[in-house]
N, C-alpha and C positions, 0 to 999 in steps of 0.2 A: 634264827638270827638274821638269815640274808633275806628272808622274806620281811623282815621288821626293818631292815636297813632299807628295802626298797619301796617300799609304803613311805619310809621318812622321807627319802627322797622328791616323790613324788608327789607327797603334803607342801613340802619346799617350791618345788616348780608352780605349782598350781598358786600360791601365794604370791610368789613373784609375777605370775602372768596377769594377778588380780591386781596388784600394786599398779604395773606399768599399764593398765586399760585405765584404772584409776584416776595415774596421769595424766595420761592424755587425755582425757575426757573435760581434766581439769584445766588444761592447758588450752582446749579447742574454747570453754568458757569464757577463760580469761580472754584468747583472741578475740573471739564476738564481742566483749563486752566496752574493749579498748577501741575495736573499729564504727563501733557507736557512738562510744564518745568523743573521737575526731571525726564524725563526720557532724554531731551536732553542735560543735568546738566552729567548724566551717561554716555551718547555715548551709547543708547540701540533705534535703531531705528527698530520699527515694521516692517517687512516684508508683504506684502499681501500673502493672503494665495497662490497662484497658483505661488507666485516666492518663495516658501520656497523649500528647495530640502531633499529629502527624503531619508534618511541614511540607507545603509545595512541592510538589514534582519540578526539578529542575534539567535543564538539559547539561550537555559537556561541557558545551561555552558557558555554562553560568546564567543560559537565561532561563525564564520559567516559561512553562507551558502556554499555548495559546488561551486558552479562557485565564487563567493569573493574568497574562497580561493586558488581555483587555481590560478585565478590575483595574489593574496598576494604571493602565490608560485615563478609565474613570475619574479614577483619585486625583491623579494629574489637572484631570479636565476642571475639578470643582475645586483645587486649590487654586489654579489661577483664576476663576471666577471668583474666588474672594479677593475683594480689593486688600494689597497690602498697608500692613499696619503702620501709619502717620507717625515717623519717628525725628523730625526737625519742623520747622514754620518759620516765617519770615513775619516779623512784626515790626514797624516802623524801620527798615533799612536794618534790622537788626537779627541775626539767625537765633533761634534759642533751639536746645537739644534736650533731648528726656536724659534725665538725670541732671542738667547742670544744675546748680543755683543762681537762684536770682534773689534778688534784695528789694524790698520796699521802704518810701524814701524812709519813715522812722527809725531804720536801719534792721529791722526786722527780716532773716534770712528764712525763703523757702527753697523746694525744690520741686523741677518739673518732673510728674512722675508720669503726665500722658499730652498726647496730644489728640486730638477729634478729629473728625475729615472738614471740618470750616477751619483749621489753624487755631483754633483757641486753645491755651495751654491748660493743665490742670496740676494747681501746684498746692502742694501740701507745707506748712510751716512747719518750724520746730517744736512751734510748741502744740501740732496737731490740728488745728484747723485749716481746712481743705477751701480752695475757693479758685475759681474760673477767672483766666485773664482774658478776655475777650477781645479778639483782633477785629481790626476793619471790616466794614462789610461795603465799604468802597473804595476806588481807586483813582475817584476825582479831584484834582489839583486842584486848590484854589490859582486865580489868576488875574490879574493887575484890572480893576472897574467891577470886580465883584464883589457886594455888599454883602459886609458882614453883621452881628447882631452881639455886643456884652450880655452877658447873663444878665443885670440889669434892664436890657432893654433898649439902651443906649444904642443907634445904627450909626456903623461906620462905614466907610468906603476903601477895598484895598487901593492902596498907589504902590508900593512896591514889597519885594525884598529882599533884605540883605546877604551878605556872603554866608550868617549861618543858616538862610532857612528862617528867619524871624521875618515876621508879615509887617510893616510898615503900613500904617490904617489911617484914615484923617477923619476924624469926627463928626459931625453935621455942625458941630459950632465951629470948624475950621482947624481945633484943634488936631496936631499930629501926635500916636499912638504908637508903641508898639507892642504888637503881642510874641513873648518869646515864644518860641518852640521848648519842650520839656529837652532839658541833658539826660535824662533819666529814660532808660528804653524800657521801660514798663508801663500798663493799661491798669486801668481802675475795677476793683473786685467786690464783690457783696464784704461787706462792713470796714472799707478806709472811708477816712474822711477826709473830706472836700470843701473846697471853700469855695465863694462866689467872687466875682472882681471887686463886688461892690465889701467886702467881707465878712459877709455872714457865712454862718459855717452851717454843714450840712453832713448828711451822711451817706455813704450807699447804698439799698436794701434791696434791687436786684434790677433785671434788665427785661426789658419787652421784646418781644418776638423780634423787631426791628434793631436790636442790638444797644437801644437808646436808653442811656441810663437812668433810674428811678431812685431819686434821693429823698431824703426826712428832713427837713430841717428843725430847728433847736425848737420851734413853737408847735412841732407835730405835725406840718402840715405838710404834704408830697409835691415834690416835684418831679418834672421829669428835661433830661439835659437830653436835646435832640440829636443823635449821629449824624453824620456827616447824608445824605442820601446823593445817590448818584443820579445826574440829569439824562 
């Protein structure tokens, strides 16, 4: 009988040591399988060790080694070799910035999304067409005894002008002119339309190396409106 009671016992313990390995076995699972799923929960995906890359030798103060900093040097030297990026331009006394808007006289709203290293803007509408405001390619003044020319054809003579900037012109028949200045601080773009003094209407369809604009008129025939050229 005590050798039967000691067997039972021993069937006992042996069970219990099998349960609680059991658990724990089951328990180290469960662990593993929760630290997976927070770390995939995170976006933090363990790298093996021979695909980790290994960061600059740094000194105590924080600088990095002599060859890094020569590279760093490098890098330095060819960003300011590149010219920085053209973020405002001066057109007719007027600044314009990337991003503002600007309005065409129809009332049609765009916005400047670039500027080029000649100052020309580059503005897109809302309703998605893209199109180049073209600035100055001079900085010569008209000035009082300088002849001027109507689209027409018509030559006139400056004699003065007034307090806003409006050119005061006298005709070859004697008659006195005046040509306003635009209120509007905008330049003319491939497809506005354009009218002549005399009023025929016409269109824009692009510009010549010279900056001088190249219109269609109603009967299909090209023109071209001369910029300003500097003497």
């Amino acid at each position: 009988m005590a050798v039967a009671a000691a067997m039972h016992r021993l069937a006992l313990l042996d069970r219990r040591r099998l349960a609680r390995s059991i658990a724990a076995t089951l328990l180290l699972i469960a662990a593993s399988i929760f630290l997976r799923l927070r770390r995939r929960l995170r976006g933090v995906n363990s790298l093996p060790r021979l695909l980790k890359i290994r960061g600059p030798p740094v000194h105590v103060d924080g600088t990095a080694s002599t060859g890094d900093a020569a590279s760093a040097g490098e890098v330095a030297a060819r960003k300011e070799a590149t010219p920085p990026e053209v973020t405002s331009a001066v057109q007719s006394f007027a600044v314009f910035n990337v991003g503002e808007n600007v309005f065409y006289p129809d009332g049609e709203q765009g916005k400047v999304v670039a500027i080029d290293e000649e100052g020309d803007l580059q503005v897109v509408t809302r309703s998605g067409r893209q199109a180049t405001w073209y600035g100055s390619r001079c900085s010569k003044a008209l000035s009082k005894g300088n002849r001027v020319r109507y689209a027409c054809g018509e030559v006139a003579e400056l004699v003065d002008l007034d307090a806003d900037g409006d050119l005061i012109v006298q005709k070859s028949d004697g008659k006195v002119a005046c040509w306003y200045l635009a209120r509007a601080e905008r330049l003319l773009s491939v497809g506005d339309p354009v009218t002549y003094v005399c009023g025929e209407v016409a269109s824009v369809v692009g510009f010549d190396a010279d900056g001088d604009v190249i219109v269609l008129k109603q009967d299909g025939r090209q023109a071209t409106w001369f910029a300003h050229k500097c003497a």
